[in-house]
Backbone as CSV, one residue per row, in Angstrom:
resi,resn,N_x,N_y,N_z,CA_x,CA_y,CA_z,C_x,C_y,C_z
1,UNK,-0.527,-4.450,-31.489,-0.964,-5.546,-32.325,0.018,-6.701,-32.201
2,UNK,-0.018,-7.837,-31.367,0.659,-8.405,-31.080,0.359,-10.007,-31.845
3,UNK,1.330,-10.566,-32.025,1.153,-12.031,-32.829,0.789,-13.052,-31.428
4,UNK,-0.615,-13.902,-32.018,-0.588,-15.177,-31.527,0.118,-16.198,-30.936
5,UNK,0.790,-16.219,-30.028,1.688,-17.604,-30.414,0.722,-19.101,-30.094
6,UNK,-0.666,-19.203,-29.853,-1.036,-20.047,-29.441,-1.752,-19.816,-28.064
7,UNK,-2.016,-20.980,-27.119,-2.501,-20.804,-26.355,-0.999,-21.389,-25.043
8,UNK,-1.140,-20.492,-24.231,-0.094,-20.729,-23.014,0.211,-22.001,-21.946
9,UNK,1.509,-22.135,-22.224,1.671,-23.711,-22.170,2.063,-23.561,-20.277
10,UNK,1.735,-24.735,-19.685,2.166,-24.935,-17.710,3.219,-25.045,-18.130
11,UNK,3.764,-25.207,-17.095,5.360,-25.528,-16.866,5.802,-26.771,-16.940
12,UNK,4.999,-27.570,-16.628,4.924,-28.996,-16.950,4.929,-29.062,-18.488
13,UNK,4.069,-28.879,-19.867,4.139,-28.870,-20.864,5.534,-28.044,-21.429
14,UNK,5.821,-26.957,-20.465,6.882,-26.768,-21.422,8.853,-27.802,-21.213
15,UNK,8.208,-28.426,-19.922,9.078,-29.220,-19.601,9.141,-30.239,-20.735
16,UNK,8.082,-30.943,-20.555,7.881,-31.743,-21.747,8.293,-31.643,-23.275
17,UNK,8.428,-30.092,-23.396,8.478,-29.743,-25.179,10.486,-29.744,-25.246
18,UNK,10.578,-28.859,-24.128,12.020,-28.925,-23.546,12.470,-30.522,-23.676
19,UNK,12.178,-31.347,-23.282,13.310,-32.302,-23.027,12.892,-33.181,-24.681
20,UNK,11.781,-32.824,-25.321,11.415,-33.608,-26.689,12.903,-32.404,-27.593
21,UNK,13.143,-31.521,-27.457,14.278,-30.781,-28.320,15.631,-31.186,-28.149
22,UNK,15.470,-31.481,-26.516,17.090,-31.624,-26.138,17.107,-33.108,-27.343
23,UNK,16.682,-33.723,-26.825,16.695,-35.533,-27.516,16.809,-35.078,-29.127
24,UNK,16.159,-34.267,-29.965,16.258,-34.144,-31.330,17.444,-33.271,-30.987
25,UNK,18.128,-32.605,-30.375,19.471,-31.817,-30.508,20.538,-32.742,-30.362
26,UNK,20.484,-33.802,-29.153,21.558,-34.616,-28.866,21.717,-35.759,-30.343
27,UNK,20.568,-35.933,-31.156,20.435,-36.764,-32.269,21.079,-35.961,-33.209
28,UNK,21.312,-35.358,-34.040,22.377,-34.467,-33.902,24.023,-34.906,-34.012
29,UNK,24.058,-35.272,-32.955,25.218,-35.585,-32.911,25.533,-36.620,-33.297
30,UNK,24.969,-37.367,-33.279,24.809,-38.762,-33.987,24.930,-39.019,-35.105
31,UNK,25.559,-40.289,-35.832,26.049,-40.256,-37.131,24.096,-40.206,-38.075
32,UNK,24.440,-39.994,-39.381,22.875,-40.010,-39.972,22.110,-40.931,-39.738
33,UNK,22.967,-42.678,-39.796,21.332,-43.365,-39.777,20.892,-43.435,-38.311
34,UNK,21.855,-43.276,-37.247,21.204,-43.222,-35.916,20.372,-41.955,-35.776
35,UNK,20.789,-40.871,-36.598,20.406,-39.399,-36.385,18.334,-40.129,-36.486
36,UNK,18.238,-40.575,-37.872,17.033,-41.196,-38.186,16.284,-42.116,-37.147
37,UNK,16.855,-43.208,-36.812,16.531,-43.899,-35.688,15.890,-43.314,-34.338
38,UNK,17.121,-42.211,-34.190,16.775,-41.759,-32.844,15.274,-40.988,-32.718
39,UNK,14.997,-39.932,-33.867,14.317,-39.025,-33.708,12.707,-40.040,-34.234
40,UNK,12.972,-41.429,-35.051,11.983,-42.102,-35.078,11.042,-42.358,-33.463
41,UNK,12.344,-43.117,-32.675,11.814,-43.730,-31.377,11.322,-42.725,-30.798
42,UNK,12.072,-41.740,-30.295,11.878,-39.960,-29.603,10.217,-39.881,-30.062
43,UNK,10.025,-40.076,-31.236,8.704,-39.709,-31.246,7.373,-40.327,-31.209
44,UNK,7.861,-41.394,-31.430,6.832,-42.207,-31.108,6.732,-42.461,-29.410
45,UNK,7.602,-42.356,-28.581,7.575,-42.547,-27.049,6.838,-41.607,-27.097
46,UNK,7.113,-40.336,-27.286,6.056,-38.938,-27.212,4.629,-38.777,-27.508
47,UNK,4.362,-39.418,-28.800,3.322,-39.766,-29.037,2.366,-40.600,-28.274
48,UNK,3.146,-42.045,-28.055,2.657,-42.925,-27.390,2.062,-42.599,-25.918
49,UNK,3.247,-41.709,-25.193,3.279,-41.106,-23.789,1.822,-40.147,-23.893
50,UNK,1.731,-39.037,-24.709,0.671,-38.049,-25.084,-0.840,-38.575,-25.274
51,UNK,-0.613,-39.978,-25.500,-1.892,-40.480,-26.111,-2.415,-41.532,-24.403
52,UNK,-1.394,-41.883,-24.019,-2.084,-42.795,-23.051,-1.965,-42.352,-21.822
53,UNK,-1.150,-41.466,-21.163,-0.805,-40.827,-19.991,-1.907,-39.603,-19.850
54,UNK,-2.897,-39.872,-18.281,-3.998,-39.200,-17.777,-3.383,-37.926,-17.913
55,UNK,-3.397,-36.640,-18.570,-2.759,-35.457,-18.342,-2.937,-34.975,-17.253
56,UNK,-3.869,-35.269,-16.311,-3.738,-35.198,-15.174,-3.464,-35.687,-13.730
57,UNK,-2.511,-36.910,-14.584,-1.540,-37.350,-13.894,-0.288,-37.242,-13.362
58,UNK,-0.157,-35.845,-12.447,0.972,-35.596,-12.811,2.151,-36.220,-12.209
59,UNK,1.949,-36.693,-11.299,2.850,-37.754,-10.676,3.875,-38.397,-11.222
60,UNK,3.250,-39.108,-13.053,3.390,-39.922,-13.521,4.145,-39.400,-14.473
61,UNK,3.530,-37.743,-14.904,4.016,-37.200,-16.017,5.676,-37.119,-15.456
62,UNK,5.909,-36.279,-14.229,6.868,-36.267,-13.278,8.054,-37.299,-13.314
63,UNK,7.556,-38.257,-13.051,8.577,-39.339,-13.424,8.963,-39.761,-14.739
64,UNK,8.012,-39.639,-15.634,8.606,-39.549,-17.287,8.993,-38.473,-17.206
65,UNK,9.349,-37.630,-17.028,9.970,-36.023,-17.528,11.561,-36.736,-16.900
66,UNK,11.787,-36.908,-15.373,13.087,-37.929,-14.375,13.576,-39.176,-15.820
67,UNK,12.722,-39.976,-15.887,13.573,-41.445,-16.541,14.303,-40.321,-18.227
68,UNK,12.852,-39.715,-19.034,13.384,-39.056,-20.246,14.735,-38.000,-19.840
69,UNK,14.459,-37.196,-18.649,16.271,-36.410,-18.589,17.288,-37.461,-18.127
70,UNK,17.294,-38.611,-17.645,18.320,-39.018,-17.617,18.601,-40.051,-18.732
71,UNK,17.514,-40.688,-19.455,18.004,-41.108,-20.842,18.782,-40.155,-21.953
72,UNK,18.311,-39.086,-21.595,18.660,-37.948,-22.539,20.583,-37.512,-22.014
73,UNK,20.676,-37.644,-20.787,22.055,-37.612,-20.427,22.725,-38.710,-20.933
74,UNK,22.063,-39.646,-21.005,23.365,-41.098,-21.554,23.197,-40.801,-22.616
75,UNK,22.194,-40.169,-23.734,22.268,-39.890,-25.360,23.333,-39.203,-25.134
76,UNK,23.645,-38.117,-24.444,24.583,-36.974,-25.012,25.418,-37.453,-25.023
77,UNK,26.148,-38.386,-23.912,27.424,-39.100,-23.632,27.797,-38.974,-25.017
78,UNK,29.034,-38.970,-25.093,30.124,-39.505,-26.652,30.283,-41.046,-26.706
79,UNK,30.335,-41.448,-25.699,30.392,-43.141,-25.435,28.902,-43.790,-25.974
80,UNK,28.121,-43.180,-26.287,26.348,-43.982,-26.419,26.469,-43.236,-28.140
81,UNK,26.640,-44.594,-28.723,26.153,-44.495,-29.906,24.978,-44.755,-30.961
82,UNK,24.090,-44.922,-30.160,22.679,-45.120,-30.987,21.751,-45.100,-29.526
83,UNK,20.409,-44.960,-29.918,19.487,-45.321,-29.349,18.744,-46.927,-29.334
84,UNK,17.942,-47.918,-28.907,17.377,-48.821,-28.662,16.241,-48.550,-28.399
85,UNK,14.945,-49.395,-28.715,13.395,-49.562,-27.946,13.273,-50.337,-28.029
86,UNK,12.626,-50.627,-27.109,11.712,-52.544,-26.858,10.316,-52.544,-26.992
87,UNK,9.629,-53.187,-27.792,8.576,-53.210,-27.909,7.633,-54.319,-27.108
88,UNK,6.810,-54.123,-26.022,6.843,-55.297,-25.226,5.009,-54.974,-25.935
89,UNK,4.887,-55.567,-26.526,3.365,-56.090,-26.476,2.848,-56.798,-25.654
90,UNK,1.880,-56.624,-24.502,1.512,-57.192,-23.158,0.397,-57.842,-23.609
91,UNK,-0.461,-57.840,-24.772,-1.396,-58.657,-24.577,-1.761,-60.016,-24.548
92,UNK,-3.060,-60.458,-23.908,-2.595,-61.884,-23.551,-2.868,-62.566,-24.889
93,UNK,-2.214,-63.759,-24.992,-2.799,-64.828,-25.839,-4.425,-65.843,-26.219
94,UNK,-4.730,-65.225,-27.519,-5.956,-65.757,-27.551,-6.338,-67.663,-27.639
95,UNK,-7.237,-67.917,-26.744,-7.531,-69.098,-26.204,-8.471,-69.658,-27.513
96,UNK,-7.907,-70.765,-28.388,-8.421,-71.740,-29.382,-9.326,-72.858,-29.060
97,UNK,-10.476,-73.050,-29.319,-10.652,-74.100,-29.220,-10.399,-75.117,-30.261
98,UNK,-10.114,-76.488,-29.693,-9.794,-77.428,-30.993,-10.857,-78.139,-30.950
């Protein structure tokens, strides 16, 4: 009689769940209000990433898994004291008539 754990994750997803822990572990280390900050941005990239990235893209997933482990190496650094995001809203400007 064995417990559920869900349904069985690729290796790719568990990459993904993997490097979303390391980032809430390295936050952590971080004083409290960055601790807050960090795990804000962390999740919303995740979210954001989860919601708009083709899951069967994996190419793409691939290279976000590359840029997120090496952001995640400059978090750990002792020298990197907070996290940053940029919010680039790309859309174009709506055309007025006068």
């Amino acid at each position: 009689m064995g417990v559920s754990r869900g349904p069985r994750l690729s290796g790719m997803q568990k990459q993904v769940l993997s490097l979303y822990r390391g980032f809430l572990r390295a936050a952590r280390l971080k004083s409290t209000e960055e601790r807050c900050r960090i795990k804000s941005i962390v999740s919303a990239e995740f979210r954001h990433n989860s919601k708009e990235v083709d899951h069967k893209n994996f190419l793409h997933i691939e290279y976000l898994l590359r840029r997120g482990k090496k952001q995640l190496d400059q978090l750990k650094s002792p020298d990197t004291t907070g996290l940053s995001s940029l919010d680039m809203n790309l859309t174009q400007p709506k055309n007025f008539d006068h």
